[in-house]
N, C-alpha and C positions, 0 to 999 in steps of 0.2 A: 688604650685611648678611651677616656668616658666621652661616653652620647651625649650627655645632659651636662650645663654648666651646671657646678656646687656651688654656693655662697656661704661665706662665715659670718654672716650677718644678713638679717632681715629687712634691711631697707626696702622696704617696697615701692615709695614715689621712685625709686634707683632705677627699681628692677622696670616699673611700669615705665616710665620713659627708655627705659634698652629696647621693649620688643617693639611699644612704637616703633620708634629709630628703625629697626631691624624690619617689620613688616613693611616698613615707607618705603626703604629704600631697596627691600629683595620684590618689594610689589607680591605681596603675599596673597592678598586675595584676587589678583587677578591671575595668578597664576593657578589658584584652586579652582577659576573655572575652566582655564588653558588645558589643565589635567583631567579636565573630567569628560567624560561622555556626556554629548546631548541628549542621546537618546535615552540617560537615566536620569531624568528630572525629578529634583523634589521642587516643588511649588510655592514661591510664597509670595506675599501681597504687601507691602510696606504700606499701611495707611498714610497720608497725605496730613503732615501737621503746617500750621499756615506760621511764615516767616516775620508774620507782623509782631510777632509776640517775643520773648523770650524764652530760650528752653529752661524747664528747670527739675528738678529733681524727680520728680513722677515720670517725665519722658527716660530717664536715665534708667529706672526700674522696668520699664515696659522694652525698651530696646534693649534688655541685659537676658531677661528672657526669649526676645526672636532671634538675639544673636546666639544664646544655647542653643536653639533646638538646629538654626541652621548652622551652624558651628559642627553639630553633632552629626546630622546629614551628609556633611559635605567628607569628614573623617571617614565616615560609611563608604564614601565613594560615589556620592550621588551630585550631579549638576544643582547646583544651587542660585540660580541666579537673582540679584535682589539690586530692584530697579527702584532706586528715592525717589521721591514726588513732594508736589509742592501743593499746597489747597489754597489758592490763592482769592478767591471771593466770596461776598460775603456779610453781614452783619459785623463781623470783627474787623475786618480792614474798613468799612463805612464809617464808622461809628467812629474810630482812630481816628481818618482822616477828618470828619467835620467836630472834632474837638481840637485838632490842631489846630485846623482852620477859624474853628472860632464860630459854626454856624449850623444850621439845621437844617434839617430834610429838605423843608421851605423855603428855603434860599437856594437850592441848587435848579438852577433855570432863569435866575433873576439875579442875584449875587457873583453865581458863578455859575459859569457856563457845566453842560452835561457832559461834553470833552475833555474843558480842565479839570474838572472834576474827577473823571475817570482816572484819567494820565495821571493825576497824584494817587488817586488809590494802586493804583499800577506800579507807580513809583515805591507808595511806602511797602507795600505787602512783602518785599526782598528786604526790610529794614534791615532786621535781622539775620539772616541767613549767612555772614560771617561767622556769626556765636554761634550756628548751629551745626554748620561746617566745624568748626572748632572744637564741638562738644562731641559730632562724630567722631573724631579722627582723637580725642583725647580719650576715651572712654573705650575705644579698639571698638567700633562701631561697624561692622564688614556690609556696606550697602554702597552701590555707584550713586553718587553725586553728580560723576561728570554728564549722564545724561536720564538726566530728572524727568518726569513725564510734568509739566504742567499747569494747568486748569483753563488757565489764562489764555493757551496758545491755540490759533487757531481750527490747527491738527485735531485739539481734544477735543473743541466746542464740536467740529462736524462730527466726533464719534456720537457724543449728547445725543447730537440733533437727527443722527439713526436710529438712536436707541425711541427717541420719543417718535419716530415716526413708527418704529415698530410697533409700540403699543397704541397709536393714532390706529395704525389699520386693524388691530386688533378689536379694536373699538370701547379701549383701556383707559382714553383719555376722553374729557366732558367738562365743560362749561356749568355752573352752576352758583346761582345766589343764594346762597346758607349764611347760615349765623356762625359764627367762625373764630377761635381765637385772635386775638389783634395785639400788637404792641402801640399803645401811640406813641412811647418813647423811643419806637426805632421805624417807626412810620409802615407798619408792614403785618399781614399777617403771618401767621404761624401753623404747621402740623402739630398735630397730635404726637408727632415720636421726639419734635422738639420744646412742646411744652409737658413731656414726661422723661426728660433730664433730670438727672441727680438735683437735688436741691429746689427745682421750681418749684416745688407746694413749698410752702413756707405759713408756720402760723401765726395768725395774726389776730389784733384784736377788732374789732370794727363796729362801729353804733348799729345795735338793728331795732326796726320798726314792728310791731305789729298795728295796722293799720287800719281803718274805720272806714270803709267803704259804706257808703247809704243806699238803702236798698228805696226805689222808690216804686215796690209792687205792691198795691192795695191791700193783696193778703195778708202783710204783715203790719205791725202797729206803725204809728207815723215816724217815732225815732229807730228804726231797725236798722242796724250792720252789719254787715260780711265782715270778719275782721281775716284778715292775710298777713302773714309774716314775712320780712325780705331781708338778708343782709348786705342789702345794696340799694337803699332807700335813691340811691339817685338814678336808679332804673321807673320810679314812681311815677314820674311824669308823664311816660311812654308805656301805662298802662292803658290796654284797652280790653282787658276781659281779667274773668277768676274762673278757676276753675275746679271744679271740684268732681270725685269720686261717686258715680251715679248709685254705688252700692254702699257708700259708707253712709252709717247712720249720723247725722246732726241734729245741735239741740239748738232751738232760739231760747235764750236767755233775758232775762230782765233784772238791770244792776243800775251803777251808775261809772259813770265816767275817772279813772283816781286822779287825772291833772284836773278837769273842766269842774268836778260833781255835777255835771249834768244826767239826767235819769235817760237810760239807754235803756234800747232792745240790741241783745248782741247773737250771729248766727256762728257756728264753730262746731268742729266735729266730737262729737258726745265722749268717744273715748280719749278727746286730750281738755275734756273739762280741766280736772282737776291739775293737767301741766303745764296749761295757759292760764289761767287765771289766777295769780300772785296768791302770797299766803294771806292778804288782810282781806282776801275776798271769800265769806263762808255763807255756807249756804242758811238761807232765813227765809221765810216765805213772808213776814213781814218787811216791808221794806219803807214804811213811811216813817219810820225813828229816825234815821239816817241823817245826818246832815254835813257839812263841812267841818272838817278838824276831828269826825270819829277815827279811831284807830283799826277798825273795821268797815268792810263795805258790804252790804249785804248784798245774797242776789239768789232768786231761784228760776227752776227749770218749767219755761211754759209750754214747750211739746217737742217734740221727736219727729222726722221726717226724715226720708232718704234724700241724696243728693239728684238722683233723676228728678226730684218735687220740684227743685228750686230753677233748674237749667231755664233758659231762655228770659231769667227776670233779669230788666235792668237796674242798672245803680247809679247814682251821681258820681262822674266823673272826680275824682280825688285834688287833681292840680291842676285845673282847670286855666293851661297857661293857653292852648292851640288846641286841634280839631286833626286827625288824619286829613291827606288831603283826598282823600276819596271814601265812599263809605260809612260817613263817619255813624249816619245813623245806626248802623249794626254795631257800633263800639261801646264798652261798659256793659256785657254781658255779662250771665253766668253761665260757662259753658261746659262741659262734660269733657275729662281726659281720661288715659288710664294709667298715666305716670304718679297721678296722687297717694297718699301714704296716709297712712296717720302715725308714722312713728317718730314725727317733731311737725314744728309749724302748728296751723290749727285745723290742716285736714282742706283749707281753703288754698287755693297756690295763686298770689300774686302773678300777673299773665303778661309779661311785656315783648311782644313777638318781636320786637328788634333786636331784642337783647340773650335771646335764649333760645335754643334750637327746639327744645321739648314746646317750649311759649309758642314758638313760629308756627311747629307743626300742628298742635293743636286749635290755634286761632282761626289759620288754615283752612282745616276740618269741616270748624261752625263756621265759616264764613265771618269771621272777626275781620277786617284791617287792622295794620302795625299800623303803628304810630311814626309815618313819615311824614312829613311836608314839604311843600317847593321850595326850589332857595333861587335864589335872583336867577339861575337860567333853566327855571320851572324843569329842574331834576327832583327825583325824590331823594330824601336822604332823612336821616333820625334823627333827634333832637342832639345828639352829641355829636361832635364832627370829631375830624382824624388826627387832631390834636388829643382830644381827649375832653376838650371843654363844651358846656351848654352852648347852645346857640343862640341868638340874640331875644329870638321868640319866647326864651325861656326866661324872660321881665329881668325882678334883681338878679335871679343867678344866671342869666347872661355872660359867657364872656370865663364862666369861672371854671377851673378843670373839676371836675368829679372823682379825683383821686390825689388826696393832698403832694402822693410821691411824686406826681408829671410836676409841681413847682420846682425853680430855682431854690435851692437852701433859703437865699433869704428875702424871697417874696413868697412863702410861700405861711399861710394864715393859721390863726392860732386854729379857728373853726374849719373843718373839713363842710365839704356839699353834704355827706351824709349829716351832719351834728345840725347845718341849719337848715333840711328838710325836717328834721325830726324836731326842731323848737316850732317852726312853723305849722306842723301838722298837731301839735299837744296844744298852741296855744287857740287852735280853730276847730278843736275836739274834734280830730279826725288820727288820731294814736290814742290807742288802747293800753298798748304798752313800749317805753322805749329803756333800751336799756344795751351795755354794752357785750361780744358776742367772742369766743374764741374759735375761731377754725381754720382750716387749711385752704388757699386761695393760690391759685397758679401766677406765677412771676416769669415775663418775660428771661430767657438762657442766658442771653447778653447785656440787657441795661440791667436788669435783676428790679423790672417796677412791673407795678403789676397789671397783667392783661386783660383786655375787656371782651366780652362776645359780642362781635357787632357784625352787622349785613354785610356783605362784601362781596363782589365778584370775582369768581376765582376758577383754574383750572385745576381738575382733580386728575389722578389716577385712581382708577378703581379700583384697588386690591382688595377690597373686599368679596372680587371677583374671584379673586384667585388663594383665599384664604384657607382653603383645603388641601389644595396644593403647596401652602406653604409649611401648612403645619407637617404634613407627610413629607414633604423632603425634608424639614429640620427633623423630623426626628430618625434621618438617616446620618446625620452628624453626628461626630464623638465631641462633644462639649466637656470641658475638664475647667471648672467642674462642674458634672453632668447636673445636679441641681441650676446651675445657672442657665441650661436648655431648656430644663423641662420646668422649671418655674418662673422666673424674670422671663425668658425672650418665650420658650410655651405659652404662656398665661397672655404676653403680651399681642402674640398672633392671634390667638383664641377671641381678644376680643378687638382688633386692629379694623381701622376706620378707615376710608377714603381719604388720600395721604394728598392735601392741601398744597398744589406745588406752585401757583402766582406767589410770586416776591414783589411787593408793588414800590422795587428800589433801581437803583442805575445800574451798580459797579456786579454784574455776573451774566450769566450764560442767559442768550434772549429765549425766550420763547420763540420758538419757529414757525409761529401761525397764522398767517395772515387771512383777515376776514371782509365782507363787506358790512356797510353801515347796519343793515338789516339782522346781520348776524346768523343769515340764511345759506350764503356760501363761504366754502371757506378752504385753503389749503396747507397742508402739513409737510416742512420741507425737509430734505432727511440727510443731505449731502450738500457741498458747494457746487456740483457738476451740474444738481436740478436745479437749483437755487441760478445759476446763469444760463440758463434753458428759458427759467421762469421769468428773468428780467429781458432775454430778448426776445420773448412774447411780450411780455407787458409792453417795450416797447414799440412792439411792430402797430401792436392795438391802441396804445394812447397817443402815441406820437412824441416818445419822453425818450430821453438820451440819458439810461444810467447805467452802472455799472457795480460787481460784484462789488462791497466795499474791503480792503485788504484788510481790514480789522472788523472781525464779528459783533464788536459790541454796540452796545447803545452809546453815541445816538447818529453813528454809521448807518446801521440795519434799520432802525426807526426810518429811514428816507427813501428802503426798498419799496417801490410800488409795483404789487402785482396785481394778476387779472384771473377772473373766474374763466371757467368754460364758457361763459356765455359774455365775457365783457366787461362786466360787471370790475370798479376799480376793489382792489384787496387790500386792506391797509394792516401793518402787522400788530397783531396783541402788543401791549406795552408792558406786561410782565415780564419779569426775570423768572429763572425757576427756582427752587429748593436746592439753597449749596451743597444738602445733601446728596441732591441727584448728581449731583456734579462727583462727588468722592463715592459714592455708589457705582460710579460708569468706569473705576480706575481701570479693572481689572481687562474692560476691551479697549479704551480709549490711551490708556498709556502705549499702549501697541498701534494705534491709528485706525485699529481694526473698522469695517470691514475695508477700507482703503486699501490699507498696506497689512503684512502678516496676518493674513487668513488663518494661513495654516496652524499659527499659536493659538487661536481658540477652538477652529472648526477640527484639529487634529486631535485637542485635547494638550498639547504641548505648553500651553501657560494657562490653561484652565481647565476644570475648576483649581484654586488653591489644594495644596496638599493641606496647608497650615498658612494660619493667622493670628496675630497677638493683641491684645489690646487690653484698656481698663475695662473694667465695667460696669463704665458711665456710656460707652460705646453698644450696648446691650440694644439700645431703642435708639442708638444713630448710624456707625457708620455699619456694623453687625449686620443691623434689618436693612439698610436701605442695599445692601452687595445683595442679600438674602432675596429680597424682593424684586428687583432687577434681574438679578439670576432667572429667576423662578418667571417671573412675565415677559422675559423678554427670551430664554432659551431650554425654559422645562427641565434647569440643572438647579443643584447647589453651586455657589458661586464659592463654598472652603469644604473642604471634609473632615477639618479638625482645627477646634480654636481652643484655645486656652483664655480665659479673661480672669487677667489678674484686677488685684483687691486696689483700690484708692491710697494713694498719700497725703494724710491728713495734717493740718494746723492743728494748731496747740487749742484750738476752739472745737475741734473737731468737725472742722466742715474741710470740704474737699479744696485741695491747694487748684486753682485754679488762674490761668492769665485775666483773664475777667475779671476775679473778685482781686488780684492784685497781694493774693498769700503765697504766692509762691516764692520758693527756694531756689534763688539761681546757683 
């Protein structure tokens, strides 16, 4: 009797629908956990793909790999058990849902209620999940379906909302106004591990200014200018300081203007003379030959000074559209940093502290003001609002976005804000030089427009707290391949930032914080058990009749009122957090932990991961965020062994992606 069926021919679609067939119906992988011993686990972590999408050929490659390794375990004779999960919130289900709908950020609350809104995100995010049932079970896919962990459900939100209480008492979480990556086209800011995704730099071309700041210090001749370089003239407005290098040497020059011909004094750091000033500008110490229409402009050097000489002089204001609204008289400095270079620019750094974190800090320092003003309910806020457009203060360009890519296709203008700051500034002899620029500029993950850095209030996790500890336990991980440890996700712990976790959107996991107006007291909830402890105090104290709501989300939880120690009413943050944290928490929240099964994490029995799979475009998302979690919240590695496979590319070479709309179904 042969063991093994023979065949006379190689039909594989044949063969490949028999063992289907055969696995269905002998229930093959549930009998390999039937046979196994619990007590010999191998470990592994199904990352959470969201069902709003399509699966397509890259998923196919990434699950042919976790189904080897646990394929090959499970042969071995080890318990394998592999629980599916669903990532159901989000920027990708939002965005879906208000282009179906037909509508924007800004309509939800007025258009359409923050309930129906959700229940459609709710609704579409399982769109799919047919196809991908279908793609498992066609492809010999060995993961339960039948009981999925997730995101959405209320079981997972209260693991979340342990986990952040964890690091609340740790004293890991913190409030803070920074300047901060932003999307306007998905109304929200961003982390740093999600604006260092595969593909967000993107090169681009973009008009840049060097700019003609007047200096109005006696010391200097009566036409004298700062000249500063920016390639983002529509941050120009919202300048209120330069800054310059107290030990770099600078030369005040004497030329003339090449749009105006007007005869200048020009100030710039000595070593980028000859890289700032175009080729038809050579050096002559005669300068009264000169006129309009030479093909040359002459210019020479009238002294030398360090940048400590200049600090504290001021300048005339460049766009003199509004005033900070406080302050203002210390605004249009020259103030001293130590971020300045001279290895591009002119040694001078354009200074817009709304728009730049180096800007802020510095401004800071010298006691500058940013460039806020009041808006009808005397809040501060920047000259560009959350759309992304000027504000009305800002005369003609009022009204107009600062980035041609936030237009519609087709309102959307020959001239960008950059192209008619720069006509405006060359025809009021205040650009030295304009001209076009190529570089690398970060683009929102999911609309793919580009991001701005703008003031924002936000809650952080501190990992920069615990950055030593992270890099020491990854490099107790076997990484295959070990360059992808010790370079990509090494390099990227090494230099990892305070991880930006406010989502300032509806459809995900609330913040659990509730605070009073003052911002003085405040508490962090970690369970549903405290969480209805918490509301019948609040109500014994206000005299309010509410209850736990049976669904977590917004704008449920938005109508909990609670109360300080002292009385005081508690209204909750209105952030969501980072979807990342949400797929970061699988590994105890699929479990219910610490609710239900203790024992699978505190025993070691479903953690850490023995093994994990993924691309690695996952390197700086779902990778770091288990990694970091792990690490702050229980002083482990959360995998002992990953493998990150390589990308499936387009015929363009960029990465097949649901988003960009390249994928292979």
């Amino acid at each position: 009797m042969k063991i093994y069926k023979e065949y006379k021919g190689l039909d594989l679609p044949q063969i490949d629908q028999q063992f289907l067939t055969y696995w269905s119906e002998d229930e093959t992988f549930k009998k390999s956990l039937e046979q196994r011993d619990k007590n010999n686990r191998f470990v592994f972590f199904e990352g959470p793909p969201s069902a709003n999408g399509k699966p397509g050929i890259h998923h196919v490659l990434a699950r042919t790999i976790k189904d080897t390794f646990c394929r090959y375990q499970v042969m071995k004779g080890k318990y394998v058990q592999r629980k599916a999960g669903w990532d159901t919130h989000g920027l990708p289900i939002e965005l879906a849902v208000e282009k179906k709908l037909g509508i924007t950020k800004e309509d939800i609350g007025s258009k359409i209620s923050v309930d129906d809104y959700n229940t459609e995100c709710k609704e579409t995010v399982m769109m799919y999940k047919d196809l991908w049932d279908d793609l498992t079970h066609k492809m010999g896919y060995w993961v339960d379906m039948n009981d999925p962990y997730i995101t959405y459900e209320n079981s997972y939100i209260e693991t979340v909302w342990y986990l952040l209480q964890r690091l609340y008492n740790k004293d890991l979480l913190y409030k803070g106004y920074t300047i901060q990556p932003y999307s306007p086209a998905a109304g929200t800011g961003l982390s740093t591990h999600e604006l260092n995704q595969p593909g967000c730099y993107k090169d681009v071309s973009d008009t840049t200014v060097t700019a003609q700041f007047k200096c109005l210090d006696a010391s200097f001749p009566e036409n004298t200018y700062f000249l500063a370089w920016t390639t983002t003239p529509w941050t120009l407005p919202s300048n209120t300081a330069l800054t310059v290098g107290p030990n770099i040497d600078y030369n005040l020059i004497e030329t003339y203007n090449q749009y105006t011909h007007e005869p200048i004094y020009i100030v710039l750091a000595k070593k980028l003379n000859q890289k700032v000033l175009p080729k038809k500008y050579v050096l002559n110490d005669d300068l009264t030959t000169y006129s309009k229409g030479n093909k040359q402009i002459p210019y020479r050097i009238i002294k030398e000074f360090k940048g400590a000489d200049i600090c504290g002089m001021k300048y005339e204001q460049l766009l003199p559209y509004t005033l900070p609204y406080y302050d203002a008289d210390k605004a249009f400095t020259v103030i001293a940093g130590d971020f300045v270079t001279t290895e591009d620019g002119t040694g001078i750094v354009h200074t817009a502290p709304t728009f730049g974190a180096d800007d802020a800090k510095a401004a800071k320092a010298a006691g500058v003001p940013p460039m806020l003003i009041l808006d009808e309910n005397d809040n501060p806020v920047p000259l560009v609002d959350l759309q992304g457009r000027f504000r009305k203060e800002m005369g003609e360009f009022g009204g107009k976005f600062v980035k041609n890519e936030y237009y519609n296709d087709h309102d959307r203008p020959e001239k960008s804000i950059d192209v008619e700051i720069a006509i405006k500034l060359k025809t009021e002899n205040k650009a030295f030089i304009v001209e076009k620029y190529a570089h690398n500029y970060p683009h929102c993950w999911r609309t793919d427009k580009p991001v701005l850095y703008y003031p924002l209030d936000s809650w952080f996790v501190k990992t920069t707290a615990c950055k030593d500890r992270m890099i020491e336990l990854n490099n107790t991980i076997n990484w295959k391949p070990k360059s992808t440890g010790e370079g990509r996700f090494g390099k990227w712990l090494e230099n990892i930032q305070d991880w930006n976790l406010s989502r300032s959107r509806y459809w995900g996991i609330p913040l659990p914080i509730w605070r009073n107006e003052e911002g003085d007291k405040e508490k962090c909830i970690g369970s549903i058990n405290e969480l209805q402890k918490e509301i019948e105090l609040a109500n014994q104290k206000l005299g309010i009749d509410q209850q736990v709501p049976k669904d977590l989300h917004r704008p449920y939880i938005d109508d909990v009122v609670l109360v300080s120690d002292t009385g005081e009413k508690l209204i909750r943050e209105k952030d969501l957090i980072d979807v990342w944290f949400d797929s970061g928490s699988m590994p105890y929240a699929q479990w219910h932990y610490p609710f239900e099964n203790k024992e699978l994490i505190e025993n070691g029995e479903m953690f850490p991961a023995d093994f994990i799979a993924e691309g690695v475009d996952q390197t700086r998302g779902w990778f770091y965020t288990l990694h970091a979690i792990a690490t702050m919240c229980f002083d482990s590695v959360a995998y002992k062994n990953v493998v990150s496979n390589g990308l499936v590319l387009d015929r363009s070479g960029m990465k097949m992606s649901k988003s960009k709309g390249n994928v292979v179904e």
